[in-house]
C-alpha positions as CSV (number, residue, x, y, z in Angstrom):
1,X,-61.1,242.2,178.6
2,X,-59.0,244.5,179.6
3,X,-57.8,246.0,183.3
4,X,-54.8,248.2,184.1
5,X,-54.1,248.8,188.2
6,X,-51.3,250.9,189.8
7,X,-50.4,250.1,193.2
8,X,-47.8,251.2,195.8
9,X,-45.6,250.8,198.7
10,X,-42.8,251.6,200.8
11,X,-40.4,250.6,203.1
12,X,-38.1,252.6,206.1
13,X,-34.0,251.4,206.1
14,X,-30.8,252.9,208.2
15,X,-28.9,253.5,205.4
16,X,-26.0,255.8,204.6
17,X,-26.3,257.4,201.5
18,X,-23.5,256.6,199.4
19,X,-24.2,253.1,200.8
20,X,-27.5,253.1,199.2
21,X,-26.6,254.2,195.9
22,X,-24.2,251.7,195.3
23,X,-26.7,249.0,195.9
24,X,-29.4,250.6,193.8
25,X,-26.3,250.7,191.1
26,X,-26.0,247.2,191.6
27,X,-29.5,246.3,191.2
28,X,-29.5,243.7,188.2
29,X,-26.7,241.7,190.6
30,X,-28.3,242.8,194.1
31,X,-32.1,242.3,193.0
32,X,-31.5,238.4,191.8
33,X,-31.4,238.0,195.6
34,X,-35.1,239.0,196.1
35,X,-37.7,236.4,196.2
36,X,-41.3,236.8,195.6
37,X,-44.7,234.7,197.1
38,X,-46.4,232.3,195.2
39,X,-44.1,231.3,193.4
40,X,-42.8,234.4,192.3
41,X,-39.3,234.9,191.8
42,X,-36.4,237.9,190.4
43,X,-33.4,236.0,188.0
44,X,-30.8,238.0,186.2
45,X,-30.4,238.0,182.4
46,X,-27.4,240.2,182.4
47,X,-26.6,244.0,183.6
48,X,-29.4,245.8,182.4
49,X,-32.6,243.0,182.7
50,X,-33.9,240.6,185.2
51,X,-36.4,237.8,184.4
52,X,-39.6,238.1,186.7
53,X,-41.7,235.5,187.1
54,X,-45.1,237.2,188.4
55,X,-46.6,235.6,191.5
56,X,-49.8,233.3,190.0
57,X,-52.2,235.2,189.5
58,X,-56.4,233.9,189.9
59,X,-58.8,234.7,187.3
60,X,-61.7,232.1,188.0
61,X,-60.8,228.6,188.2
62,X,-57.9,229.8,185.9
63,X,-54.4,230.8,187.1
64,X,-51.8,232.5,184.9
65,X,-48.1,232.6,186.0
66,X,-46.3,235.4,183.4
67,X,-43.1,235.4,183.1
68,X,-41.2,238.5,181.5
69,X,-37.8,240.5,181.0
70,X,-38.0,243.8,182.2
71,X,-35.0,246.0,181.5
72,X,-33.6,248.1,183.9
73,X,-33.0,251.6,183.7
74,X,-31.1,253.7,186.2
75,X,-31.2,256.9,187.1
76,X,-29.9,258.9,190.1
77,X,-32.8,259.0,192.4
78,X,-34.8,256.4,190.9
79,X,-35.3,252.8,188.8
80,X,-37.2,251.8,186.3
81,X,-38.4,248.3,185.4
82,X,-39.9,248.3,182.4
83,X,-41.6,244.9,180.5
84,X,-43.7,245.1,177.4
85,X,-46.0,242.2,175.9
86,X,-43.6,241.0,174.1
87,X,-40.9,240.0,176.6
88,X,-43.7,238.2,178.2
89,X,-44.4,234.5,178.1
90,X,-47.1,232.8,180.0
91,X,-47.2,229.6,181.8
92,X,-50.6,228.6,184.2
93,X,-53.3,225.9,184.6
94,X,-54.1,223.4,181.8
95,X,-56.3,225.9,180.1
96,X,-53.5,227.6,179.2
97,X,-52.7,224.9,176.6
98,X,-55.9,224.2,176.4
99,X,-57.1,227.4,175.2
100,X,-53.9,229.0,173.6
101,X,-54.2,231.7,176.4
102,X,-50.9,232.4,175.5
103,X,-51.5,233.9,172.4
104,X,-54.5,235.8,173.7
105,X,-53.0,237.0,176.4
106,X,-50.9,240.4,176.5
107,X,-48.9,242.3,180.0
108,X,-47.4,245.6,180.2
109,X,-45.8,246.1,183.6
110,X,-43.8,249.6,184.8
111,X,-42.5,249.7,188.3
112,X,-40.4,252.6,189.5
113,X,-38.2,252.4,192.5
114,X,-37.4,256.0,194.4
115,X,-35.3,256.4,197.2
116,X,-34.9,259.9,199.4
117,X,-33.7,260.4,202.8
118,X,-36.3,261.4,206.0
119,X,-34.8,264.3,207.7
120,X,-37.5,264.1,210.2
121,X,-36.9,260.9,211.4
122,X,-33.9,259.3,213.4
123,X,-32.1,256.1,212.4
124,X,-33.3,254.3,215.4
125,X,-37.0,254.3,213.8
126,X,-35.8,252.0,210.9
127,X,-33.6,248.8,211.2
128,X,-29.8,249.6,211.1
129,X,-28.0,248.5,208.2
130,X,-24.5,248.2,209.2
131,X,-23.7,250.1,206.3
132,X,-20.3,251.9,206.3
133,X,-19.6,255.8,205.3
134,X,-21.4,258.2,206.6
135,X,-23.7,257.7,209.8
136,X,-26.4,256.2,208.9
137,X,-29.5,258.1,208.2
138,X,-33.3,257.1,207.9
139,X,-34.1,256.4,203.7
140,X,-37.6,255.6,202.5
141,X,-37.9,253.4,199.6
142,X,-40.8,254.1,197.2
143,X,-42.3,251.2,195.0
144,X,-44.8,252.2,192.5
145,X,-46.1,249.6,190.0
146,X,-48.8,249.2,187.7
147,X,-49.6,246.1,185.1
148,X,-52.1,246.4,182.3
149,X,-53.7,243.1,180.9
150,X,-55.7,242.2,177.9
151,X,-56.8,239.2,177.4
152,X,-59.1,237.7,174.7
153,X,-61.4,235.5,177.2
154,X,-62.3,232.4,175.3
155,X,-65.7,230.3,175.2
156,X,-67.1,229.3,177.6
157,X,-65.8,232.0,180.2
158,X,-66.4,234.6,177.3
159,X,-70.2,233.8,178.2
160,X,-70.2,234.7,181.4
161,X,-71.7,238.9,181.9
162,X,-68.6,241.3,181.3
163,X,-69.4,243.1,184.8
164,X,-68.7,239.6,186.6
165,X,-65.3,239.2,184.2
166,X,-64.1,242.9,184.5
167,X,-64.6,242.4,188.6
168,X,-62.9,239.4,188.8
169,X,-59.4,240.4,187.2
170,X,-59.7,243.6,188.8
171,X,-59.4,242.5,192.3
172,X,-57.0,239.8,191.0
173,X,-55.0,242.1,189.1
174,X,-55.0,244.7,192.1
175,X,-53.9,241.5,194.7
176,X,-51.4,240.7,192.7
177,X,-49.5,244.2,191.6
178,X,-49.4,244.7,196.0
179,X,-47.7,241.4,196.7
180,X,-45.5,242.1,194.0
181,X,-44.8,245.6,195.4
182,X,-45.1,244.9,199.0
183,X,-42.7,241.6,199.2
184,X,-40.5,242.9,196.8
185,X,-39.6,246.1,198.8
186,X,-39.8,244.1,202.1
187,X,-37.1,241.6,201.0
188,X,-35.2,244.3,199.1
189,X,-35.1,245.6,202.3
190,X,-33.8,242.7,204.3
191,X,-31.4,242.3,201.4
192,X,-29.4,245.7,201.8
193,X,-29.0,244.8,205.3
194,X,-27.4,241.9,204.1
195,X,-25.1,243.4,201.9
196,X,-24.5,246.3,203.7
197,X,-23.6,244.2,206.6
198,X,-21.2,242.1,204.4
199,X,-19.7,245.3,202.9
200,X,-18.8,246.5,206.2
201,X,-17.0,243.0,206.9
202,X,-14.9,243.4,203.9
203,X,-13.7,246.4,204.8
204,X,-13.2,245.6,208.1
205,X,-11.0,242.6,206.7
206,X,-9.4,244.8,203.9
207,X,-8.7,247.7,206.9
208,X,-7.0,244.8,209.4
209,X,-4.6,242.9,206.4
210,X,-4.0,247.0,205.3
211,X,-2.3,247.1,208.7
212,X,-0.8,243.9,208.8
213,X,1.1,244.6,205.6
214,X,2.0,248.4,207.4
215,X,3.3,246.1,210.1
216,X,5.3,244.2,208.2
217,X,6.7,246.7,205.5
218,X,7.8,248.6,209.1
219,X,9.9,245.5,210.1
220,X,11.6,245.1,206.8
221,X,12.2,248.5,207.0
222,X,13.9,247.8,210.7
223,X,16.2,245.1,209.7
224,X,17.1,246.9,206.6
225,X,18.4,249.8,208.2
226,X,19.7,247.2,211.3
227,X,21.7,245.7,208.6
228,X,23.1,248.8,206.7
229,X,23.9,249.9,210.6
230,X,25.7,246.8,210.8
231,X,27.8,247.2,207.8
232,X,29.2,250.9,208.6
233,X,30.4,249.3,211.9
């Protein structure tokens, strides 16, 4: 049996651009943050892949949790996450075991991320960032996924009419690739707030001990000169 399903979604944020950018280029660091439903979760492996483990997905009274590495690949406008079958390992109800669905079981999964500014909207339509920069500016963020599954459905499920079979991991396939989309973008989201909201505190911080040492190198100056003024006398 086979199904393949592309979904999509996005998501409104006050964002300056620069701002945005650097998070994106940040994404196998900025990404681990992200959490997923149903057990669902986003781990990094290193700078270029993340470990996904894919909310559980229903098929019958069978549920399947895969987990896979998808590598990241950046470009300037856009990311890719990218996961073939085998960087995928599967974990799920005792019939998993029970039936070696593991080795019948193969997941492709391609999700690009886009990000491009609104001109026709104003900041106030999206929740402010904090970011730093530039004023911020109203960004949509673009999710489009899609996840192909084969699986080799063993006896006695196998006997059940293909129509029913094909139906079922349709609309489980199809429920799954939008909460992936949909909760991922929604706490990616939340989670550039986060950081952009932190990123203006450093500064902040870096800006006020920036002046403090100004301050002080302006004294040492004083007394310096105090002193040599002292010695001509």
């Amino acid at each position: 049996m086979e199904s393949s399903l592309t979904s999509s979604s996005s998501v409104t944020v006050a964002a300056d651009g620069p701002g945005l950018k650097e998070y994106m280029a940040r994404a196998a660091d900025n990404f681990a943050n992200v959490e997923l439903p149903m057990g669902g979760n986003i781990r990094q492996m290193d700078a270029r892949h993340l470990q996904i483990t894919v909310p559980k997905i229903q098929i019958l009274d069978i549920w399947l949790q895969p987990r896979l590495a998808a590598e990241l690949i950046t470009y300037r406008d856009r990311i890719e996450f990218v996961s073939k079958t085998d960087a995928v390992s599967l974990d799920g109800s005792s019939h998993v075991k029970q039936f070696k669905l593991d080795e019948r079981f193969h997941m492709d999964v391609h999700i690009v991320l886009r990000w491009r500014e609104d001109k026709g909207a104003s900041p106030a339509d999206a929740p402010t960032s904090g970011g730093a920069g530039a004023a911020p500016s109203t960004w949509v963020i673009d999710a489009a996924g899609t996840i192909s599954v084969e699986v080799d459905i063993p006896p006695p499920f196998s006997y059940a009419p293909k129509s029913m079979l094909q139906a079922t991991a349709n609309a489980a396939l199809k429920a799954t690739n939008g909460l992936i989309l949909n909760s991922f973008i929604d706490s990616m989201a939340k989670d550039y707030a986060r950081w952009a909201a932190d990123a203006a505190g450093r500064r902040g911080n870096e800006e006020a001990e920036l002046a403090e040492l100004r301050a002080l190198a302006v004294r040492v100056l004083e007394k310096y000169e105090e002193r040599l003024a002292a010695g001509r006398t």
